[in-house]
C-alpha positions as CSV (number, residue, x, y, z in Angstrom):
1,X,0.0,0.0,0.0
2,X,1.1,3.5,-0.7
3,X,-0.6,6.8,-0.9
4,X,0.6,10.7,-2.1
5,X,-0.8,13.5,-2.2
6,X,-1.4,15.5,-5.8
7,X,-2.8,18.6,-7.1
8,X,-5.7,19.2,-9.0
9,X,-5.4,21.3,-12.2
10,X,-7.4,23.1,-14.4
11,X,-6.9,23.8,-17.8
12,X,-7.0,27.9,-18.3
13,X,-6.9,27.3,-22.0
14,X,-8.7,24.7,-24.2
15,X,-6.1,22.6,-25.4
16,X,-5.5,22.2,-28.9
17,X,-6.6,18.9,-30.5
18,X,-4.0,16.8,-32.9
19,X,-4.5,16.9,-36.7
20,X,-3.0,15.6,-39.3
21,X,0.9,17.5,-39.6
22,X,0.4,19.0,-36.1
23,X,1.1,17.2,-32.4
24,X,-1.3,18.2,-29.4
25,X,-0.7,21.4,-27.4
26,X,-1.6,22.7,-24.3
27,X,-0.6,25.9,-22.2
28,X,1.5,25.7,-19.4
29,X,-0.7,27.6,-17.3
30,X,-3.3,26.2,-15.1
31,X,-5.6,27.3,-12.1
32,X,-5.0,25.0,-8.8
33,X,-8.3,23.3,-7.5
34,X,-6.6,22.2,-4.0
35,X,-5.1,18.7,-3.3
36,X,-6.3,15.3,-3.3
37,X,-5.2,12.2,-1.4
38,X,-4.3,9.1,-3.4
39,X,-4.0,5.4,-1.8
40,X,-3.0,2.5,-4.3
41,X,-3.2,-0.9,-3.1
42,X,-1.5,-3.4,-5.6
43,X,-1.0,-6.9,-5.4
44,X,2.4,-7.4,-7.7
45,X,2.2,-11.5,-8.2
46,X,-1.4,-11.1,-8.9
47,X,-1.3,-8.3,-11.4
48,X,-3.9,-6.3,-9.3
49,X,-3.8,-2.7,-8.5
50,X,-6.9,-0.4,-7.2
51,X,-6.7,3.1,-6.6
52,X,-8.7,5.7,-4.1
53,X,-9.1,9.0,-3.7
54,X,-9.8,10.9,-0.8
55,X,-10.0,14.4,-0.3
56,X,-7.7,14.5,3.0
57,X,-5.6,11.9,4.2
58,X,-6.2,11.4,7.9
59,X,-6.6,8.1,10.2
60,X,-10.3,7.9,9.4
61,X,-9.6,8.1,5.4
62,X,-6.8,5.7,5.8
63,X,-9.0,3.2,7.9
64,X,-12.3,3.7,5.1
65,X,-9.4,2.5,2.8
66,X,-8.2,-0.8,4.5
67,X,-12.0,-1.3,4.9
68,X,-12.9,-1.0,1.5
69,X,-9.6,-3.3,1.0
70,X,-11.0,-6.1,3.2
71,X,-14.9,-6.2,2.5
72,X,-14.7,-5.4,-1.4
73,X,-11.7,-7.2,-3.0
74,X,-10.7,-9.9,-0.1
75,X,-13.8,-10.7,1.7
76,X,-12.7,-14.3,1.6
77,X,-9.3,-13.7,2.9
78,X,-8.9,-14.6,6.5
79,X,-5.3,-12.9,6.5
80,X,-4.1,-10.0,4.7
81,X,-0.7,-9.1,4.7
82,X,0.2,-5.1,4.1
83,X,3.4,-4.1,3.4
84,X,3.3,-0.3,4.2
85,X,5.1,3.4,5.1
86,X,5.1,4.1,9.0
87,X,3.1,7.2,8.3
88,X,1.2,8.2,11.3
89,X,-2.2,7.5,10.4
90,X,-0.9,3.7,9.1
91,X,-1.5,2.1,13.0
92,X,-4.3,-0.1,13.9
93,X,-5.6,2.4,16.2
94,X,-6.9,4.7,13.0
95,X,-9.4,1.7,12.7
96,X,-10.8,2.7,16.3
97,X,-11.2,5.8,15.6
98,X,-13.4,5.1,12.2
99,X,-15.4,2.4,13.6
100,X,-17.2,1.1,16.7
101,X,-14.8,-1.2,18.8
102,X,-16.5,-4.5,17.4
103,X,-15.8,-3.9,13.8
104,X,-12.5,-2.2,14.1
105,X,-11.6,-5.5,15.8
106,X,-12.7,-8.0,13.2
107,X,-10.9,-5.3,10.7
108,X,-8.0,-5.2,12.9
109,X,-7.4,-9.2,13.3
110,X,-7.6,-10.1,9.5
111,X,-4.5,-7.5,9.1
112,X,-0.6,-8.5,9.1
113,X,0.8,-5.6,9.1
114,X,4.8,-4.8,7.8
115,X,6.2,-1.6,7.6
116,X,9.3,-0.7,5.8
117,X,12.4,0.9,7.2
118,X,11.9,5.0,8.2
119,X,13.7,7.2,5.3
120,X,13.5,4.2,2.8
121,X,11.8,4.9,-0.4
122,X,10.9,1.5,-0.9
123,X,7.0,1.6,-1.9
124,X,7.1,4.6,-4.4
125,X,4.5,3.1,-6.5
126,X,1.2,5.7,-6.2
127,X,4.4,8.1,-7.0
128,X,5.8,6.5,-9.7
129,X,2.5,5.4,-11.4
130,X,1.5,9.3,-11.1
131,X,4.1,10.5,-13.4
132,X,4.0,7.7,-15.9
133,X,0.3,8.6,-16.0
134,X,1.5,12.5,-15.6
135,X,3.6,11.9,-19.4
C-alpha cells in the first residue's frame, strides 16, 4: 500500500486537439483546485492494482481505505498481509477511531501488518505510477 498526495489542475486554456501535420498542445498555465489524497493498493504476483481518492488523508480516510480493501476485493481472505510506510495514520488504532470497537476488531485481526524501514523509499508506487500517467 502506498498513498501521495497530488494537485488538482485546471486547464486555463482549451487545449489544442492533434491533426494531421500537427502534435497536441496545451498551455502551461493552469488554475489549482486544491489537493487530493491518493491510496494504491497493488498486489504485484497477482497483477492487481486499485486506486482511491480521498479528499484529506487522515486516520479515518486511511481506515475507510483498509475497509474498503478487506470487505470489497478480499472478503474471503482470512489474512491480509500489508506491506506499508510508517506514516502516522498507518496504526491499527486509526481503525478505532473510524469504527465502533467491534468492527474495528474484526478489521484489525484479518491484518498483518509490515512496515518498511523509516527514510526508505521503498514503496514509491502511487508516486511513480502518477508520473508515468502525468507523461
Amino acid at each position: 500500500m502506498d498513498e501521495m498526495s497530488c494537485q488538482l489542475l485546471q486547464q486555463v486554456r482549451a487545449p489544442i486537439k492533434m491533426h494531421r501535420g500537427a502534435s497536441y498542445r496545451e498551455d502551461n498555465h493552469y488554475r489549482r483546485n486544491g489537493t487530493a489524497s491518493v491510496f494504491t493498493f497493488f498486489e504485484p504476483l497477482a497483477a492487481w492494482r486499485t486506486v482511491v481518492t480521498r479528499r484529506h488523508r487522515t486516520k479515518v480516510d486511511w481506515a475507510r481505505c483498509i475497509r474498503r480493501l478487506l470487505v470489497d476485493h478480499y472478503p474471503m481472505a482470512e489474512t491480509v498481509v500489508l506491506v506499508m510506510d510508517n506514516l502516522n495514520v498507518h496504526h491499527l488504532s486509526s481503525l478505532y477511531e473510524a469504527f465502533s470497537p467491534a468492527e474495528a476488531q474484526g478489521l484489525a485481526a484479518r491484518l498483518e501488518i509490515h512496515h518498511t524501514p523509516e527514510h526508505g523509499s521503498w514503496l514509491d508506487v502511487a508516486e511513480i505510477e502518477q508520473r508515468v500517467l502525468a507523461q
